[in-house]
Every structure is written in C-alpha cells, then in structure tokens.
C-alpha positions in Angstrom: 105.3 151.8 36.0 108.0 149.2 36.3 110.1 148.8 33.3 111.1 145.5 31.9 114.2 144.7 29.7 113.2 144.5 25.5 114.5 141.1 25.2 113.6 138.0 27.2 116.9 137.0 29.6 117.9 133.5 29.7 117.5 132.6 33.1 115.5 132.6 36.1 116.8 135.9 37.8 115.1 135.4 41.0 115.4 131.8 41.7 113.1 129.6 44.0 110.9 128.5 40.9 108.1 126.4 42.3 109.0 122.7 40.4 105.2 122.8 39.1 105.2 126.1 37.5 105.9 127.8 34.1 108.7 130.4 35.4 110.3 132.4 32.7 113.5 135.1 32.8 110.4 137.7 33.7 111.2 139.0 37.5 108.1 138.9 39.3 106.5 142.8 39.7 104.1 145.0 39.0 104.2 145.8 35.7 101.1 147.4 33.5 102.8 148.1 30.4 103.6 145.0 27.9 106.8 142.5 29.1 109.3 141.1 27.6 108.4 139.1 24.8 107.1 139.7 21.1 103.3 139.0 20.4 101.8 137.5 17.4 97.9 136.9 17.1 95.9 134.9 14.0 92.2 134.4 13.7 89.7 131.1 14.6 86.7 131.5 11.8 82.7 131.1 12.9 83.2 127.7 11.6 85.6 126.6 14.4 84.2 128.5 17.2 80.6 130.4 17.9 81.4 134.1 16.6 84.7 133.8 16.0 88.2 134.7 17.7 91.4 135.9 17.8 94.7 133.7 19.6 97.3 136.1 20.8 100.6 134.7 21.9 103.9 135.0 23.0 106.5 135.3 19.9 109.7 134.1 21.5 109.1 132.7 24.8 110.0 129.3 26.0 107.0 127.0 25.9 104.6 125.4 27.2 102.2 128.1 27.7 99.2 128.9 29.9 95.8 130.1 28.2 93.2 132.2 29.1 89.8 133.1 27.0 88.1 136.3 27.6 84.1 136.4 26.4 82.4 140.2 25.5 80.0 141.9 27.6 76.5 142.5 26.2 76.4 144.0 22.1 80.3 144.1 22.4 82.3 142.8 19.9 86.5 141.5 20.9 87.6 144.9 19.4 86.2 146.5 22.4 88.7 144.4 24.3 91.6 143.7 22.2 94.6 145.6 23.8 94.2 142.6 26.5 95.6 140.0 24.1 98.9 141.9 23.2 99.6 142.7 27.0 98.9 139.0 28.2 100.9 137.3 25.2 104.2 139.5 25.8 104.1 138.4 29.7 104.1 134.3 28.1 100.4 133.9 28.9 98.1 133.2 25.8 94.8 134.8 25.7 92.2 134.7 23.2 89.5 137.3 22.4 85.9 135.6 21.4 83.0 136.9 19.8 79.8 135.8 20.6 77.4 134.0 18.1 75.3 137.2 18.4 76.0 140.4 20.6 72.9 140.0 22.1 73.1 136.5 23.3 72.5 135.7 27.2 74.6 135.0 30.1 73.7 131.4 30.0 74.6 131.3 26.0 77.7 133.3 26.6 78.5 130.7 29.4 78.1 127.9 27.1 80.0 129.5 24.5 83.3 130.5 26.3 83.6 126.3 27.2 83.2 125.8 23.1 86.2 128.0 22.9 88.2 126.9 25.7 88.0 123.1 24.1 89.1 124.7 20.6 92.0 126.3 22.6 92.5 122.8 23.6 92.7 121.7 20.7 94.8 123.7 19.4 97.6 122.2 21.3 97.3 119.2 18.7 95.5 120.6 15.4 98.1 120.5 12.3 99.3 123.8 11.0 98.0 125.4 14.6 100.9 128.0 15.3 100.5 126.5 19.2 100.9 122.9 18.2 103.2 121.2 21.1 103.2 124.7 23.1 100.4 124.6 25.3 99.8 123.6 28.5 96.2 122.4 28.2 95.9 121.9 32.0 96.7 125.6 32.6 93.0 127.5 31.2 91.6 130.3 33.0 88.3 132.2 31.8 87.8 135.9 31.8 85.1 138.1 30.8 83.7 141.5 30.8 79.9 141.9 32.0 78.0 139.5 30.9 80.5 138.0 29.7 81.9 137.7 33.5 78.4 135.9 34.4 79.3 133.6 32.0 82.8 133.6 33.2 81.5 133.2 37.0 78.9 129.9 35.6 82.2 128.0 34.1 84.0 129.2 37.6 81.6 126.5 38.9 81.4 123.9 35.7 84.2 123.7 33.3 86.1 121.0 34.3 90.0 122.0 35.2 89.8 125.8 34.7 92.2 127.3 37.2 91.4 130.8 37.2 88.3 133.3 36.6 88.4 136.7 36.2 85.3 139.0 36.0 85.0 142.9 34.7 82.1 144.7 36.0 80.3 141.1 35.9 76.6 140.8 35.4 74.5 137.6 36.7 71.3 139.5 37.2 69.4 138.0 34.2 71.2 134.7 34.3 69.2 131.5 34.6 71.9 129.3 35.7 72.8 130.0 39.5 76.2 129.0 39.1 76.7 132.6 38.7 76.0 133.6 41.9 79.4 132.0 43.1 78.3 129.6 45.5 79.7 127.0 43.4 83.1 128.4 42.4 85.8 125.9 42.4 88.6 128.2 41.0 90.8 130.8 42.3 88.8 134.5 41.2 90.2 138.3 40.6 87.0 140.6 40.4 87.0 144.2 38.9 84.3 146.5 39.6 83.8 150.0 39.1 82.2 152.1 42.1 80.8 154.5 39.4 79.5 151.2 37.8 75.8 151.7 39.0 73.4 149.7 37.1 72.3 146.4 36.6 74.9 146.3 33.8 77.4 145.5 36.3 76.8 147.1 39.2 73.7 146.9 42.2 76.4 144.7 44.1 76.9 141.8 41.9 80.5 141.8 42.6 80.4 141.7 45.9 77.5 139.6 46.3 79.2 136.6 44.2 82.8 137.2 46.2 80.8 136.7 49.5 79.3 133.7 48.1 82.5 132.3 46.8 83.4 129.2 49.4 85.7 128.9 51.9 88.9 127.8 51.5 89.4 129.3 47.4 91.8 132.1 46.9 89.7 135.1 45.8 90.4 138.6 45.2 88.3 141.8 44.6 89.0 145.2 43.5 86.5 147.8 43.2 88.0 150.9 41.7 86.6 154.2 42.7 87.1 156.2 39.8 86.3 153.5 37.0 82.3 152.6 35.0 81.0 149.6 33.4 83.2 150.8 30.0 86.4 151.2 31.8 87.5 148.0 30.7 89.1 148.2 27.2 92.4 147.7 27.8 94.4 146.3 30.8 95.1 150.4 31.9 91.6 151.6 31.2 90.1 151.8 35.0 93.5 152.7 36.2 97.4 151.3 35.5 96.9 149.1 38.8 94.5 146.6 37.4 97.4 145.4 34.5 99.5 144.4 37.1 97.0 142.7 39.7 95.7 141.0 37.0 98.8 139.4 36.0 100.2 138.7 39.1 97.3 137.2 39.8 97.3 134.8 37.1 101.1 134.3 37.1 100.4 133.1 40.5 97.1 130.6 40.1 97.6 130.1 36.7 101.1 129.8 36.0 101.6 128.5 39.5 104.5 130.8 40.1 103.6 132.0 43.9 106.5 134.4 43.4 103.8 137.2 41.8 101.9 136.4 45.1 103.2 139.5 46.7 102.0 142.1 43.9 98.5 141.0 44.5 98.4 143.8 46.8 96.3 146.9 47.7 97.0 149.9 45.0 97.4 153.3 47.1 95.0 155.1 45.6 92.0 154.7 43.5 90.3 151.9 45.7 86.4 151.6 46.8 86.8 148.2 48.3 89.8 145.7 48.4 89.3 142.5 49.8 91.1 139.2 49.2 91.3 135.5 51.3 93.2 132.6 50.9 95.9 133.8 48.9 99.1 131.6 49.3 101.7 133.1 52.0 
C-alpha cells in the first residue's frame, strides 16, 4: 500500500497538470487506503431525493470538486456501501451514497433514480446553506453502482446527459427493460468489477463481459474480474482485494478529474486477476 502524507501539500509535486483538469498536491499512485484530506458527510432527506442520501466530501481541499453517485444493488441499503464515501472524499472527489425509493425497486427504477440524484447533486452547487455551495464542478459527474444498481449505472452510461464516467460492481442487466444496459449505447468512459466467484444472475452469467464487448469503439473502457471476489465483495473500496481502491481512483482521477497523470496506475494487479482487459485508455 502506498502511503500518502496526513496533510494536503501546497503544490503540484509532479508538474505537467493538464490545463483542463482538477490537479491537487496528491502525487498520482496507487493508493487503497484514504488520501490526504479530511472528510465530512451530511444527509439529503426522502423529500429531496427518492430514498434518501448521504454527500461525503473533501474537508480541506482546494475546490471545485468532481462528483460521483453510487446507487445500491438489489434489497441493499447505502450502509452496505458506505466506507466508499470516506475513501473518495479524502482523495478530493465527492461521492454520494443513495438509497433507493424501495430496496426492491428494478433496474429501470434504479436507473431513473440515480439521474434524480445526480440533478440534486447539481444542485447542490447553488442551493443556500448547501455545505458544497460554489465548490462543485457540475460538469465533472460520474455514476457508480453495485448490481443492480450497476444496470442502472450502465442505462445512464448511455442517457444522462454529460456524465463522464460509469462504474459498475458485479452489475446486473438481466431483468432490465431498458437495453441501454447492454452497453451498446455507452457514451462514457467505464471501469467494470466482477467477481469470477460471482456466478449467478445476480451479477454474474457474463453480464460484465457481455456489456464491455458491447461498449463502442473508440470509448476508454476498462474491466477487472477478480478471481477470488463474489457478488458481496463490494462493501468497501478493499473488499474484493486492496487493488480495486486504487484502479478505481486512478481511473476516475483520470476521466473524471481529467488528470491523465493516474493513467499509468490503471494497470494489471499481479495477482488476483480472472480477466483484465482495457482499450482506449489515453497514452
């Protein structure tokens, strides 16, 4: 695990900051343990978004900041998931935790649910007494979701209008109507987690796969099946295996942040690994 320092430096230490990108002091690495800046979190009520949510974000770094909204998989709840918020907000990248209106809703609801939430996250940006109000950069959203709540991400891949980034956990589309989640469609760059142990409809039966074939040409897309992880190995950003923390921020560091420095730690792991495949990532 790479260690970073406590306290955020006060410059870029490894130059070469693309002009368009949010760089920080943060050296680009590897890292799956939290970075370098405090997080805070506060909670968005049933009345502002479909089940509620919880905002996590970064305490004392430099705005604007990048957002990313992570739906639950099937009779989950955000508690399943929470550890993600903490880890994203101390590397500067906001991420809010959703429930769903009920834990039994569809991939299609779930789909249409995670775009309420990104426009309140959006809105945020502007809404008096918002601790985010002025910080945000609402043309930096990226989705994320765990089973079928990575259908639903894979649907808004395809549909929500300026997302930059998708990421999927053990995604499921098999009982969703809309065949935007199939990936044929997929406008955005997309990180995919899988589990080879992971061998149900739940999330397995090649879904995965079968949506980063379909994925077109030309859009950066990554996906990691890891041999020794389930369909419940996705808790926390180290559950599968310490590997997928830091692929998944490099990855979004890179396509969400726009800093193609991280490019490099989208890379392989050395162990642990069913199936790695990527295209089109920037050189």
């Amino acid at each position: 695990m790479s260690q970073v320092p406590p306290t955020p430096p006060t410059d870029d230490p490894m130059g070469d900051c693309p002009s368009t990108a949010i760089c920080r002091g943060e050296a680009p690495g590897s890292y799956s343990g939290n970075g370098p800046y405090g997080s805070r979190s506060y909670t968005l009520s049933r009345f502002q978004t479909p089940g509620g949510a919880t905002v996590y974000y970064p305490s004392n770094a430099e705005p604007p900041y990048s957002g990313l909204v992570f739906t639950p998989p099937y009779t989950g709840t955000q508690a399943m998931f929470r550890a993600w918020g903490p880890f994203f907000a101390s590397h500067g990248i906001v991420l809010v935790t959703m429930d769903t209106s009920t834990t039994v809703d569809t991939v299609d609801q779930r789909a249409s649910q995670q775009k309420r939430v990104l426009d309140v996250l959006k809105q945020e940006n502007t809404r008096s007494g918002s601790p985010l109000r002025g910080k945000l950069d609402t043309s930096r959203l990226g989705a994320v979701g765990w089973s079928m709540g990575g259908g639903a991400t894979w649907i808004n891949s395809a549909e929500y209008n300026g997302l930059k980034t998708a990421m999927s956990l053990a995604g499921h589309n098999m009982t969703a109507i809309d065949l935007d989640s199939k990936g044929g469609n997929t406008r955005v760059p997309t990180l995919l987690f899988n589990g080879a142990l992971d061998l149900t409809m739940l999330g397995g039966l090649g879904q995965s796969i079968g949506v980063y074939n379909a994925i077109p040409r030309g859009i950066p897309k990554v996906i990691y099946e890891v041999a020794s992880a389930g369909h419940f190995d996705w808790g926390s950003p180290t559950a599968a295996n310490r590997s997928v923390a830091g692929i998944a921020l490099a990855f979004h560091k890179t396509f969400l942040d726009g800093d193609t420095r991280w490019v490099s730690y989208i890379k392989r792991p050395s162990s642990d690994v069913a199936t790695w495949r990527t295209e089109n990532l920037p050189q």
